[in-house]
C-alpha positions as CSV (number, residue, x, y, z in Angstrom):
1,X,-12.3,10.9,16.8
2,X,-12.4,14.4,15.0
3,X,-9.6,15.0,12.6
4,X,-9.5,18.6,11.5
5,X,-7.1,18.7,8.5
6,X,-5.7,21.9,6.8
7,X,-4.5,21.3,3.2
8,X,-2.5,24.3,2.1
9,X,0.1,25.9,-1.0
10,X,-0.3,27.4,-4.4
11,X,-3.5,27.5,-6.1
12,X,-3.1,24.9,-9.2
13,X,-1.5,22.1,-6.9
14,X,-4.8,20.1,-6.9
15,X,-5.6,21.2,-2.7
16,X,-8.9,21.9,-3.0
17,X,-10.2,18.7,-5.1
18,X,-7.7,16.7,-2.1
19,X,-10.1,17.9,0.3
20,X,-13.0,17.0,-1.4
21,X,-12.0,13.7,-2.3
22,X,-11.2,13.0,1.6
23,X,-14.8,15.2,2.3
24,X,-16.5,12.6,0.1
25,X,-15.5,9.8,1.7
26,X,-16.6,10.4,5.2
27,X,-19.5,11.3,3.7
28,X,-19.2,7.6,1.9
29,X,-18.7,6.5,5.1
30,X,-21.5,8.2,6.9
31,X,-19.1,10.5,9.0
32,X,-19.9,14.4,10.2
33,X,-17.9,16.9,7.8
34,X,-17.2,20.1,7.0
35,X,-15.5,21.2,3.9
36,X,-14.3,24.8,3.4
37,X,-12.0,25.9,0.3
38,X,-10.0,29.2,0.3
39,X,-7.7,30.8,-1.9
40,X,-6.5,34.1,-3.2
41,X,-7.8,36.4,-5.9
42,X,-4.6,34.6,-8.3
43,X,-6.0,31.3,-8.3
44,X,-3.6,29.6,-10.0
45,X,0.1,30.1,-8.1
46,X,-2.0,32.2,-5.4
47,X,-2.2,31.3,-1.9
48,X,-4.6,28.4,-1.4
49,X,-5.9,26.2,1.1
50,X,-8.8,23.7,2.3
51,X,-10.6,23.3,5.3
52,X,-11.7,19.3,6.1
53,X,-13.3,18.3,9.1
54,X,-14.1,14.7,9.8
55,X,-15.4,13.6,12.4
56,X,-18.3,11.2,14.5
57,X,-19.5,13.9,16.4
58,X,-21.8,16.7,14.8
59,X,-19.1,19.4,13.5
60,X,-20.1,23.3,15.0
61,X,-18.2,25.1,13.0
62,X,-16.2,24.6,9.6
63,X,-13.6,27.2,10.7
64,X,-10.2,25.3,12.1
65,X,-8.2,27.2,14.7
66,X,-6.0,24.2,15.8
67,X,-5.8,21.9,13.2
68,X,-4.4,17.9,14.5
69,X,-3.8,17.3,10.5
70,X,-1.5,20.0,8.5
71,X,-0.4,19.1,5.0
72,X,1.4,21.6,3.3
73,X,3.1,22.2,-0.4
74,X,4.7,25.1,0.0
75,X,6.6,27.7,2.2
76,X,4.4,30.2,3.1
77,X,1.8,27.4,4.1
78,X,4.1,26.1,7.0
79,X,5.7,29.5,7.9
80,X,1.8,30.5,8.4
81,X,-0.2,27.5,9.5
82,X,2.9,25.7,11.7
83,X,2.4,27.4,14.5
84,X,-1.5,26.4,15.1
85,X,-1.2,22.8,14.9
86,X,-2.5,21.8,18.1
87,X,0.1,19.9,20.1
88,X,0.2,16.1,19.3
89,X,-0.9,16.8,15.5
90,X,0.9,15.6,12.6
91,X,2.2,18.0,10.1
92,X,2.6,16.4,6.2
93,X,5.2,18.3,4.6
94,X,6.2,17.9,0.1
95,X,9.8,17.9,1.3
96,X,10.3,18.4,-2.5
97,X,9.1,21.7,-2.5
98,X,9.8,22.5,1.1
99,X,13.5,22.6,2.1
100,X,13.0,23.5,6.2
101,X,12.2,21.2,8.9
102,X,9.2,21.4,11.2
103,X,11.0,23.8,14.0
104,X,8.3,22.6,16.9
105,X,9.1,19.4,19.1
106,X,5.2,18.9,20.2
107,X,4.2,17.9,16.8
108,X,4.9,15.0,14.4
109,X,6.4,15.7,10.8
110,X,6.2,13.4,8.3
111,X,8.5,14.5,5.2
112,X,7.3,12.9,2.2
113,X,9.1,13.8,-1.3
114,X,5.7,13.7,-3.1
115,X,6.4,16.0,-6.1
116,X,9.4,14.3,-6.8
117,X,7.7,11.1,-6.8
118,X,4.8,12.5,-8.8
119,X,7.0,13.5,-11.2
120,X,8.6,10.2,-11.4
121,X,5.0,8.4,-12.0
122,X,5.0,10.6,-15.1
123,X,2.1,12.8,-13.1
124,X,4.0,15.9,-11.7
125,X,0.4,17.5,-10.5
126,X,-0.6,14.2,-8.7
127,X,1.7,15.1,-5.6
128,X,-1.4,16.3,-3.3
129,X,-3.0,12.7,-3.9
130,X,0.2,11.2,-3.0
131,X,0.0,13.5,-0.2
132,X,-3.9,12.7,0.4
133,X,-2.7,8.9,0.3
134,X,0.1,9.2,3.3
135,X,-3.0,10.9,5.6
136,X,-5.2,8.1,5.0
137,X,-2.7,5.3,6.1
138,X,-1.1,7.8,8.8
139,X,-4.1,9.0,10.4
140,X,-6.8,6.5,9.8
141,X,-9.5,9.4,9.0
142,X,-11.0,7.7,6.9
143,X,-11.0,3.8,5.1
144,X,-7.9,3.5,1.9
145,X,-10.8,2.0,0.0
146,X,-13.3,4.8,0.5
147,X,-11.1,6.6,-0.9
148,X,-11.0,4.8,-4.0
149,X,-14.6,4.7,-4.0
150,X,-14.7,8.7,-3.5
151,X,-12.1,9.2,-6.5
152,X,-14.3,7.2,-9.2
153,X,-17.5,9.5,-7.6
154,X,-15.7,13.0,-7.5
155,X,-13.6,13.1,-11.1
156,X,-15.2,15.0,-13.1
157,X,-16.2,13.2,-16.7
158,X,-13.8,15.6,-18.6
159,X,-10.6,14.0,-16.3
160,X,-11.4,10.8,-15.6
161,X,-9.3,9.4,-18.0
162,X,-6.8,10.5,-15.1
163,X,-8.8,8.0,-12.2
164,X,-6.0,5.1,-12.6
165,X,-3.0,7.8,-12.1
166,X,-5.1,9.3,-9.1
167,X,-5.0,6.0,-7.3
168,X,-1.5,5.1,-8.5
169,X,-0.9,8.1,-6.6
170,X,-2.6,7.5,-3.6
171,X,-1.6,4.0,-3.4
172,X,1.9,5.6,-3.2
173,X,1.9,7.7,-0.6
174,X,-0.1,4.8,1.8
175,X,3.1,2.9,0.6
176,X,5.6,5.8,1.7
177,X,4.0,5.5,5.1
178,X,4.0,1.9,5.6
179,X,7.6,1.4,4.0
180,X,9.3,4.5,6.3
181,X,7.3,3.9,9.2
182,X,5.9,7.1,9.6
């Protein structure tokens, strides 16, 4: 299975590092991978996304036309990457930060108030982990405890005082999923 994930919304809500921690742990697991950050010349608040391909076959290219995974933070990122979710993807939406609905009927949305639970963890920037966590137990892309494994290999020294929140966080949004049945 190839699962070609697009992480996007403001530069500063932790996007990239969620797509290295999920890039990590197919390479944990011995997967194919691609990971390809973007953003805008504003960094922080700018436009921002990440490009993660996971996959058992040998990936050709790290650019995503048609991704099956779209998890976005912000307006702009569903107005703009919506409509290329390939039909029969699933589109994870921060329905705290995101007030519309998913307008297409040949995709699943998954509405996951993950700021607002961030917020109420006491971690208001961990939202894209709780996001990164609801993938994982969605999708199946990769193993829930590779991802542990890849947390405690990819925080930095300066942060990782911050590894137990991260996989609070993460832990929450695999609970989300399994508690809403999404």
């Amino acid at each position: 299975m190839t699962y070609e994930t697009i992480m996007a919304g403001f530069g500063g809500q932790g996007l990239l590092f969620s797509g290295k921690v999920l890039a990590h742990a197919a390479l944990i697991e011995g997967r194919e991978l691609s990971w390809l950050p973007s953003y805008g010349p504003e960094m922080r608040g700018g436009t921002c996304n990440c490009s993660v391909i996971v996959s058992d076959e040998p990936v050709g290219s790290p650019i995503i036309a048609h991704p099956n995974v779209l998890m976005v933070m912000n307006e702009p990122s569903i107005d703009k990457f919506e409509p290329a979710v390939a039909a029969g993807g699933t589109v994870f939406v921060d329905s705290s930060l995101i007030s519309r609905k998913v307008a297409r009927d040949d995709v699943e949305a998954v509405y996951i108030p993950a700021t607002e639970m961030a917020k109420d963890m006491g971690a208001a920037g961990l939202a894209n982990m709780i996001l990164l966590g609801a993938i994982v137990r969605r999708t199946g892309c990769v193993k829930s405890e590779t991802v542990t494994q890849a947390l405690k290999e990819v925080i930095s020294a300066r942060k990782a005082d911050l590894l137990g929140l991260n996989l609070k966080a993460v832990e929450l949004g695999e609970k989300y999923i399994e508690e809403h049945g999404q």
